[in-house]
C-alpha positions in Angstrom: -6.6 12.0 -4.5 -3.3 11.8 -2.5 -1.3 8.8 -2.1 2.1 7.5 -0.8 4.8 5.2 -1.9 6.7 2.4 1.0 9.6 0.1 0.2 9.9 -2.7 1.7 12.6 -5.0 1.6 11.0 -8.2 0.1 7.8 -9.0 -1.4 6.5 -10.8 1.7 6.6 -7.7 3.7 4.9 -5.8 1.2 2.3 -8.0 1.1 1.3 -8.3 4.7 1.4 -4.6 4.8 -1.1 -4.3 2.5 -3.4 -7.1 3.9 -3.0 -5.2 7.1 -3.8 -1.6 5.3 -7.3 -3.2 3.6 -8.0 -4.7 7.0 -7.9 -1.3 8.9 -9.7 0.8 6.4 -12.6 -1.8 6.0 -13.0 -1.2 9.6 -12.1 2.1 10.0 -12.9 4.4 7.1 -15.9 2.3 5.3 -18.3 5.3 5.9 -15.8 7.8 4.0 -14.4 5.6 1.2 -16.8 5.6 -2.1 -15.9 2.4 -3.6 -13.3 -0.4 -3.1 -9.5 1.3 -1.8 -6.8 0.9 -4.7 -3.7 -0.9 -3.6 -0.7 -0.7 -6.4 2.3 -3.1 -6.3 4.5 -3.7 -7.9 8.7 -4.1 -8.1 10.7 -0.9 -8.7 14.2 -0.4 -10.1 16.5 2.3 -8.8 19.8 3.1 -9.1 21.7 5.5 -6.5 24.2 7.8 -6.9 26.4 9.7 -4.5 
């Protein structure tokens, strides 16, 4: 199954992203989704380089 991956700038954001995300596909996508959706956070380090 395919997935994506969203920064955000602080936790907060993140967070009512998701809630926002669970909302719509209870109510949008609960006749094609077998089982509970999966929602992964967590903090990522990254270093860039030029």
């Amino acid at each position: 199954m395919g997935g994506s991956v969203t920064l955000f700038e602080c936790q907060e954001a993140a967070f009512a992203a998701n809630e926002k995300a669970l909302a719509w596909i209870g109510a949008s996508l609960i006749d094609v989704v077998d089982g509970e959706p999966e929602i992964t956070l967590g903090e990522v380090l990254a270093t860039v380089t030029p």
